[in-house]
N, C-alpha and C positions, 0 to 999 in steps of 0.2 A: 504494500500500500504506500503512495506517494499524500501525504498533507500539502493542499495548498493552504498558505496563510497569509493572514492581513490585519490590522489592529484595526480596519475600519469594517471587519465583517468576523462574523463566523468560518471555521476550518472549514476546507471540501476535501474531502477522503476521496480517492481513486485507487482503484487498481492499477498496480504498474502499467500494463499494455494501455489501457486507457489515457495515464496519463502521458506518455512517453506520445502517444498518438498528438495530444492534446500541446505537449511541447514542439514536436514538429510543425502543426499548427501556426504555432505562435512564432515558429522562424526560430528554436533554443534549440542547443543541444541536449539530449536525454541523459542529465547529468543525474547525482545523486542529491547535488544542492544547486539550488540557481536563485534567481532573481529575476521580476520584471519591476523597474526603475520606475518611478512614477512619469518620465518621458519616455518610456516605451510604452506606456499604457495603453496610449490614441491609438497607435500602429495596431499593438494587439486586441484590440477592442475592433478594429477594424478588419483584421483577418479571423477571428471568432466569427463576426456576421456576416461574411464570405463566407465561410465555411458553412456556417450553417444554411444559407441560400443554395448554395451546390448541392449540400445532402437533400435539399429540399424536392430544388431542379432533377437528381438522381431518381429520388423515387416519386417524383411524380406519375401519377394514374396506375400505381402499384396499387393492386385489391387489397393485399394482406400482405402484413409485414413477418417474418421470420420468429416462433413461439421462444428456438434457443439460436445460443451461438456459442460456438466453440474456444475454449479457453486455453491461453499459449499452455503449452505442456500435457493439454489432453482435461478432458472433463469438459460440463456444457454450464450457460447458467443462461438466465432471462433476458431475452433481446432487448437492448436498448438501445434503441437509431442514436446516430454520433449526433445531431442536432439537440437531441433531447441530453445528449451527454454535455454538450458545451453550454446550452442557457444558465444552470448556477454558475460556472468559472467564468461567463459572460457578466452578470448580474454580478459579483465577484468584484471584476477587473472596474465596471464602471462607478461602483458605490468605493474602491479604493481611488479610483482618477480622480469621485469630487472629495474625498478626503485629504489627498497627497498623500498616501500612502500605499509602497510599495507590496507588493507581492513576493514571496518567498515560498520555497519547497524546499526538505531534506534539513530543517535544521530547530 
């Protein structure tokens, strides 16, 4: 499990693949500790709702969405679209840019 954190929000807990996904994302390497600077915020604030408009664009006029998904190392757990994955670390990232406080994982 990776913790994001912030003094202007509550933690968000992820699963490694998740977040390592979610770092990519943001343009970070899948470090064990990182930071996003409260002048990187806008940028990442701005590639989260990219992203999420793609997954969007992706599965549009899909009937049904997938019940599992496959977990790195074997095992399944409950599908959750990468969009629905990014709105808290979205909500996150914006409630810390009007605070001026940074974001941090691994520490």
């Amino acid at each position: 499990m990776i913790t994001f954190r912030s003094d202007a929000t509550a933690d968000i807990m992820m699963f490694d693949d998740v977040a390592k996904r979610m770092m990519a994302i943001l343009g970070k390497d899948d470090t064990e500790r990182g930071i996003v600077t409260v002048e990187q915020l806008p940028d990442a604030i701005a590639r989260l709702k990219a992203a999420i408009a793609e997954d969007h664009a992706r599965h549009a006029g899909e009937q049904e969405q997938p019940k599992t998904e496959e977990v790195p190392g074997g095992g399944q757990r409950a599908y959750v679209g990468l969009a629905q994955r990014i709105v808290p670390l979205l909500e996150m990232f914006e409630c810390s840019l009007k605070a001026g406080k940074p974001i941090v994982w691994g520490v």
